[in-house]
C-alpha positions as CSV (number, residue, x, y, z in Angstrom):
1,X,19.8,6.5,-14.9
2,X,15.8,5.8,-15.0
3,X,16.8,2.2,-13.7
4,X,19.4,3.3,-10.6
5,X,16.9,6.3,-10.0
6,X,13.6,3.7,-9.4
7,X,15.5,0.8,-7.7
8,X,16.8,3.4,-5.4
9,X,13.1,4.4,-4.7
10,X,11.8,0.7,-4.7
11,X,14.6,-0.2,-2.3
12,X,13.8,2.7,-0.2
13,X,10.2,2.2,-0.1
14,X,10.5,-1.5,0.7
15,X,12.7,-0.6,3.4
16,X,10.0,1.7,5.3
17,X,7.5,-0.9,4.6
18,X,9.2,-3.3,6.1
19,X,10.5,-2.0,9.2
20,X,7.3,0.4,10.1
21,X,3.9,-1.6,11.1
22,X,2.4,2.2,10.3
23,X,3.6,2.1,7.0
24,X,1.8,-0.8,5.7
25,X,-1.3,1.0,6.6
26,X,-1.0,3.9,4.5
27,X,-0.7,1.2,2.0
28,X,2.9,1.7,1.0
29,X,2.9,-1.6,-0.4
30,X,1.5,0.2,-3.1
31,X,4.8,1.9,-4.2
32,X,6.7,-0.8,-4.0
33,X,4.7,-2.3,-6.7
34,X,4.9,0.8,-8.6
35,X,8.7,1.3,-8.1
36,X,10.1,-1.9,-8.4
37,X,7.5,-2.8,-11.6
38,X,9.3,0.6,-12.8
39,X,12.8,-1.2,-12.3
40,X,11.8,-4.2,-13.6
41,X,10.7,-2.5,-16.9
42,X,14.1,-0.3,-16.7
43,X,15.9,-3.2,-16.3
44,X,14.6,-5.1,-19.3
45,X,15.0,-1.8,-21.4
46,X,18.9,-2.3,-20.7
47,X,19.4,-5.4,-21.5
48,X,17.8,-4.3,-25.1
49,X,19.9,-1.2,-25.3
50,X,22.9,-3.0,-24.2
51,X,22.3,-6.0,-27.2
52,X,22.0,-3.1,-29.6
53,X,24.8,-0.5,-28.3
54,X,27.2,-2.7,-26.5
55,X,30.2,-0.7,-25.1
56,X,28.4,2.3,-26.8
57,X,25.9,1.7,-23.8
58,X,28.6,3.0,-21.0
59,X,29.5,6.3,-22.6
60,X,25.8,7.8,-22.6
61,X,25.8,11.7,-24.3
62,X,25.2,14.4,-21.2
63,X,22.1,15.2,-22.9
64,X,20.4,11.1,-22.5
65,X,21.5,11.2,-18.8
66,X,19.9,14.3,-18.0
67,X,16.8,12.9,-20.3
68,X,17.1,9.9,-18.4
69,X,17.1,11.5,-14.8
70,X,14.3,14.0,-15.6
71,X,12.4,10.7,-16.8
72,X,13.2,8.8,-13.5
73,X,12.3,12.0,-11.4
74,X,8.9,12.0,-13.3
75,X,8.4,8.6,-12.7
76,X,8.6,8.8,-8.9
77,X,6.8,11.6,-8.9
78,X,3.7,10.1,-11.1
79,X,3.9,6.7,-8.5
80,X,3.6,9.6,-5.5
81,X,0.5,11.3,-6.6
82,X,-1.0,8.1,-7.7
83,X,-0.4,6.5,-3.9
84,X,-1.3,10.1,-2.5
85,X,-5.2,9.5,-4.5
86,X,-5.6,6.2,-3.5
87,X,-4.5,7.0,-0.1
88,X,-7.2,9.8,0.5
89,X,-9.4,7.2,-1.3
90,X,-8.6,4.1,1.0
91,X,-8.5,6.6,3.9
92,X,-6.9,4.1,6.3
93,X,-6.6,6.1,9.6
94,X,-10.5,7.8,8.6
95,X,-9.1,11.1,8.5
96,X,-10.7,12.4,5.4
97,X,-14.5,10.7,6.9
98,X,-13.2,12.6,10.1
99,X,-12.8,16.0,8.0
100,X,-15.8,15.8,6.4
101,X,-17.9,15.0,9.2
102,X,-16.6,17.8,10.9
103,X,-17.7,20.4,8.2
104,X,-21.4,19.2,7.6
């Protein structure tokens, strides 16, 4: 589940990057590192837990999906508050220079 759950989110993210010349300004490029090193990891987890389970690996218990979903969910969350910092760091479009200009 943590694997479909990130290579949705990499696909997705990759997708926005690609088609919107805005996007790879506010540095989305960023999440697609995150998200498809994420899948990449995932991916390589499965193969282990498929040479140890082997069919046992396609009848996951209710309780390791939900495990697994909450632990994607958390994942794409984490890689979303990471961008969103070094967003307001980077501060591509100078709104955050702009905001604080305005105030002193």
């Amino acid at each position: 589940m943590t694997l479909l759950i990130t290579l949705f989110a990499a696909v997705i993210a990759t997708l926005i990057w690609y088609s919107n010349e805005k996007a790879r300004n506010m540095k989305i490029n960023i999440l697609c590192y995150m998200f498809w090193g994420a899948s990449l990891m995932w991916f390589v987890d499965a193969l282990f837990e498929y040479a140890e389970l082997r069919a046992e690996y396609f009848t996951p218990a209710v309780e390791d999906v939900l495990n697994d979903l909450f632990l994607g969910l958390a994942v794409i969350a984490l890689a979303l508050i990471v961008w969103l910092i070094i967003l307001l760091v980077k501060d591509p479009n100078h709104v955050v220079r702009k905001a604080l200009k305005r105030e002193a």
